[in-house]
C-alpha positions as CSV (number, residue, x, y, z in Angstrom):
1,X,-317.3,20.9,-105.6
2,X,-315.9,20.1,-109.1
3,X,-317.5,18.2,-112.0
4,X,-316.9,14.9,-112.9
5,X,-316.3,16.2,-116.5
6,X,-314.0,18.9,-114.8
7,X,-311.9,16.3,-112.5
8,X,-311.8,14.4,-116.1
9,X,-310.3,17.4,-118.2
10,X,-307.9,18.7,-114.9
11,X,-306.8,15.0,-115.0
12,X,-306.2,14.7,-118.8
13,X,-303.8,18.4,-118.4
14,X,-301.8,16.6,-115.9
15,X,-300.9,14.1,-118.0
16,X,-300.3,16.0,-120.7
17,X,-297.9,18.0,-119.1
18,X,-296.1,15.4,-117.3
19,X,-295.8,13.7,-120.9
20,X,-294.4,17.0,-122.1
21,X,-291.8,17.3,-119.4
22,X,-290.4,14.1,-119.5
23,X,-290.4,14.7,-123.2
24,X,-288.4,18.0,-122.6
25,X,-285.8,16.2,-120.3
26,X,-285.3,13.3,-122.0
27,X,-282.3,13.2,-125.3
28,X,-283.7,13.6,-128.4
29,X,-282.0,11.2,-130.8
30,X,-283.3,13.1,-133.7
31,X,-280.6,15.8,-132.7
32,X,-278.1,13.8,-131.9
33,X,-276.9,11.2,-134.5
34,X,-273.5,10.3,-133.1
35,X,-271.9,6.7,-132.3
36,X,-275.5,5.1,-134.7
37,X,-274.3,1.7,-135.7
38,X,-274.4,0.8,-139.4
39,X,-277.5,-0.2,-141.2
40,X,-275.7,-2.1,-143.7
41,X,-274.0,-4.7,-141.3
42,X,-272.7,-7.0,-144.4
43,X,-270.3,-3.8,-145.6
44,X,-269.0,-3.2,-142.2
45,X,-264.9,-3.6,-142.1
46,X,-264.0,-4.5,-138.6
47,X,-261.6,-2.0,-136.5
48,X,-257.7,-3.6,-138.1
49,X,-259.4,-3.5,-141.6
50,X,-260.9,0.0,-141.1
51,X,-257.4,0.5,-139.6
52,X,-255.7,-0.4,-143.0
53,X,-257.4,2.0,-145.3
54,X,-256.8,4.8,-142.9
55,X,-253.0,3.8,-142.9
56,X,-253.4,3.5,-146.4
57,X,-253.8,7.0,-147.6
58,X,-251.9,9.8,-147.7
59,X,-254.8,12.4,-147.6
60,X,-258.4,12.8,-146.3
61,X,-261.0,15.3,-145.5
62,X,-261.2,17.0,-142.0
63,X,-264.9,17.7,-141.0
64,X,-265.1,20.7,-138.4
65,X,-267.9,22.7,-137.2
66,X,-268.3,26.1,-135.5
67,X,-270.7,27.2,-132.7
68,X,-273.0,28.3,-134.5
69,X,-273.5,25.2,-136.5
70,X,-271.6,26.3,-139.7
71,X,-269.5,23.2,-141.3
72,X,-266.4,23.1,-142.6
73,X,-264.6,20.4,-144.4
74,X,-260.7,20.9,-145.6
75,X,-258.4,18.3,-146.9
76,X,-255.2,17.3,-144.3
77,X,-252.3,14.8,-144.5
78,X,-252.8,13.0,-141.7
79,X,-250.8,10.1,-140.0
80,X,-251.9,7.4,-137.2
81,X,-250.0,6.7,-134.3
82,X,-251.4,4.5,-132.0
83,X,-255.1,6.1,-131.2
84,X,-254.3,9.5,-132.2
85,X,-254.5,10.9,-135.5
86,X,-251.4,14.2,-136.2
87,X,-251.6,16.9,-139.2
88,X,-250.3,20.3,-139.7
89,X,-251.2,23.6,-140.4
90,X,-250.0,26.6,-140.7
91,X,-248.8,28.5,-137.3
92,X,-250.7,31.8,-138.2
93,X,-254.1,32.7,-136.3
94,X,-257.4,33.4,-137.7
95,X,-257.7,30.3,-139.9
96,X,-261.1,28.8,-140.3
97,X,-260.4,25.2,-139.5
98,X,-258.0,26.3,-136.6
99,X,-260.8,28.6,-135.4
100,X,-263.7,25.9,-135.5
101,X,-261.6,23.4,-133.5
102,X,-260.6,25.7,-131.0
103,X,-264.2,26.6,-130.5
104,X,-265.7,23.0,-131.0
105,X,-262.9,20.5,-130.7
106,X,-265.5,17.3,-131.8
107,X,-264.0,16.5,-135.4
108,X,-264.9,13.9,-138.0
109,X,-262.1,12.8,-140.7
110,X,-262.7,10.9,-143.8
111,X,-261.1,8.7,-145.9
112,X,-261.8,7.1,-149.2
113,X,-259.2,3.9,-149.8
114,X,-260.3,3.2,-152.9
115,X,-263.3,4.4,-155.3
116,X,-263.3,2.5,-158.8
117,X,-266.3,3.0,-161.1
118,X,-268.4,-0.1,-161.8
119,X,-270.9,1.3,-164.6
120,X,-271.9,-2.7,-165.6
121,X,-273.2,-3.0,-162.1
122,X,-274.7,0.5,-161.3
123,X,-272.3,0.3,-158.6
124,X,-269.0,1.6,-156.9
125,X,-266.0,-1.1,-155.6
126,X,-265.0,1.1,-152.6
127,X,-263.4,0.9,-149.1
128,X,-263.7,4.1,-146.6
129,X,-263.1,5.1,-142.9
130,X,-264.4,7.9,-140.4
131,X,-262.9,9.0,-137.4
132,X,-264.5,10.7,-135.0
133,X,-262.7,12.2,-131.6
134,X,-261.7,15.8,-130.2
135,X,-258.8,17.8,-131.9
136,X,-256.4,19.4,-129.7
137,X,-253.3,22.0,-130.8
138,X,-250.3,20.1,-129.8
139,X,-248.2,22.7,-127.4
140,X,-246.1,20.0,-125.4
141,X,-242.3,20.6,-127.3
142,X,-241.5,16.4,-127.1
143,X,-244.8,15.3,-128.1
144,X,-244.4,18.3,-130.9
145,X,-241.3,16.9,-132.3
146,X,-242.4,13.3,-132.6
147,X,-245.7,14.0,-134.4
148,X,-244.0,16.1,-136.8
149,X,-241.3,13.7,-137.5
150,X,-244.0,11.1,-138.0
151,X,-245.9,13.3,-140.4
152,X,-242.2,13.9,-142.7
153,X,-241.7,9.8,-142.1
154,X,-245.6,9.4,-143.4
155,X,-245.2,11.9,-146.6
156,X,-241.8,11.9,-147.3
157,X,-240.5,8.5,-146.6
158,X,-237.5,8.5,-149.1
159,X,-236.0,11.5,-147.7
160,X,-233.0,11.4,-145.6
161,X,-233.1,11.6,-141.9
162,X,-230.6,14.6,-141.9
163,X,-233.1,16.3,-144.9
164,X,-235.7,15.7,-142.7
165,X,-234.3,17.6,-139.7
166,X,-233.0,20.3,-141.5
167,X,-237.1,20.5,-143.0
168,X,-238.3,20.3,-139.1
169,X,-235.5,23.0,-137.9
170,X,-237.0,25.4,-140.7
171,X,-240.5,24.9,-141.2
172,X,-241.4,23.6,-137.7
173,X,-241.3,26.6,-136.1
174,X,-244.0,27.7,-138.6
175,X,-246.2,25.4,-138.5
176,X,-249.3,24.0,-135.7
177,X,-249.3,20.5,-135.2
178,X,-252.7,19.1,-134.0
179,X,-253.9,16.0,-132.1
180,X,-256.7,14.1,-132.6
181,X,-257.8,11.6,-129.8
182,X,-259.6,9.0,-131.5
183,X,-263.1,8.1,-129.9
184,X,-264.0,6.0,-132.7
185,X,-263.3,4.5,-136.2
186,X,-265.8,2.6,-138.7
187,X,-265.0,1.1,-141.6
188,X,-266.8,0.1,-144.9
189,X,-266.6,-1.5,-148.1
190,X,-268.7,-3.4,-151.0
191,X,-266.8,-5.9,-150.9
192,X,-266.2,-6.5,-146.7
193,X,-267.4,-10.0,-146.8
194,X,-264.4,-11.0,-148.8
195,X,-262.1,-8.4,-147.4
196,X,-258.1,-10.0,-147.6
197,X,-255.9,-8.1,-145.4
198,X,-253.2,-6.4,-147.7
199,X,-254.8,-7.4,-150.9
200,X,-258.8,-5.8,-151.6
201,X,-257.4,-2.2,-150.9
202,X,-255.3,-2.5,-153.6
203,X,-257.6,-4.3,-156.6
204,X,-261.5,-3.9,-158.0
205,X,-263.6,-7.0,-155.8
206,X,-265.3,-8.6,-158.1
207,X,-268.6,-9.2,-156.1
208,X,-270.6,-10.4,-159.0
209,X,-273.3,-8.4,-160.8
210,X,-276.7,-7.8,-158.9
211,X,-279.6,-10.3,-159.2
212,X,-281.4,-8.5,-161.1
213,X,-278.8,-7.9,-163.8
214,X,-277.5,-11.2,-164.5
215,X,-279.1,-12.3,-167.6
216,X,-279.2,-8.8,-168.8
217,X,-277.0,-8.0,-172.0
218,X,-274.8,-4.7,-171.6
């Protein structure tokens, strides 16, 4: 017949254990940051504004990762249309960012709409975006043609229609074109509370100088 100190300890292990598996089964959000809101809520830029600054430039960083956990950032020229993000590489195999999205197809692309200096306020007057999805090579011939003539249209907007196709009828065979299938966008900015649509990406916000700064002399 057992102990009372026995049943007491044989009880205590059971618990323990059943604390440890649920532990074990349940998603541990310290590996997994994805889809965390932001902290700083006041510098958020809702989606058409984070929209805007993504449409806004002509070039931003491509995030990817292998399997085994390696990262890999590259710059791209990308263009939007609709929910789905297009760029191009080059056609040849064994590139790292064309290997890393073909093993692990969750991407992250960045984009910095504006970055001016503010050295009287310790402080940076900026506006960027993140999108995060899966990136996909794009293999269907109509769906080929249309991103790549939006990626010419996006870059080289001047050019002729007829320079454009002769450009596509030479280098498209070359290249890859790949798809991005957006999952999410977030937007930010110092200067988000007074965001105007069509104006603040293009000029410094003048926020004002931080509390603590006001009275002093530069």
């Amino acid at each position: 017949m057992s102990t009372r100190r026995e049943v007491l300890i044989a009880g205590g292990l059971s618990a323990l254990s059943a604390v440890a598996s649920a532990a074990e089964s349940a998603p541990d959000e310290k590996k997994c940051t994805a889809h965390r809101p932001l902290r700083r809520k006041a510098r958020e830029l809702p989606l058409d504004q984070a929209k805007e600054v993504i449409d806004f430039m002509e070039h931003a960083v491509l995030s990817t990762c292998d399997l085994d956990g390696h990262p890999y950032g590259v710059p791209i020229t990308p263009v939007r249309v609709g929910n789905k993000i297009y760029f191009h590489g080059t056609g040849m195999p064994g590139g790292r960012k064309t290997d890393n999205m073909l093993m692990n197809p969750n991407v992250s692309i960045s984009y910095v709409g504006k970055a001016t200096t503010l050295p009287e306020w310790y402080s940076v007057d900026y506006a960027s975006a993140i999108v995060t999805g899966k990136a996909y090579p794009v293999t269907d011939p109509k769906e080929f043609a249309d991103a790549f003539a939006a990626i010419l249209k996006r870059h080289a907007p001047k050019n002729s229609a007829v320079r454009n196709e002769v450009q596509m009828k030479v280098r498209g065979p070359m290249a890859q074109v790949w798809r991005v299938d957006i999952e999410e966008i977030t937007g930010k900015a110092r200067g988000a509370s007074k965001w105007v649509t069509g104006k603040s990406i293009h000029e410094v916000q003048d926020m004002g100088p931080s509390k603590w700064l006001k009275d002093v002399p530069l």
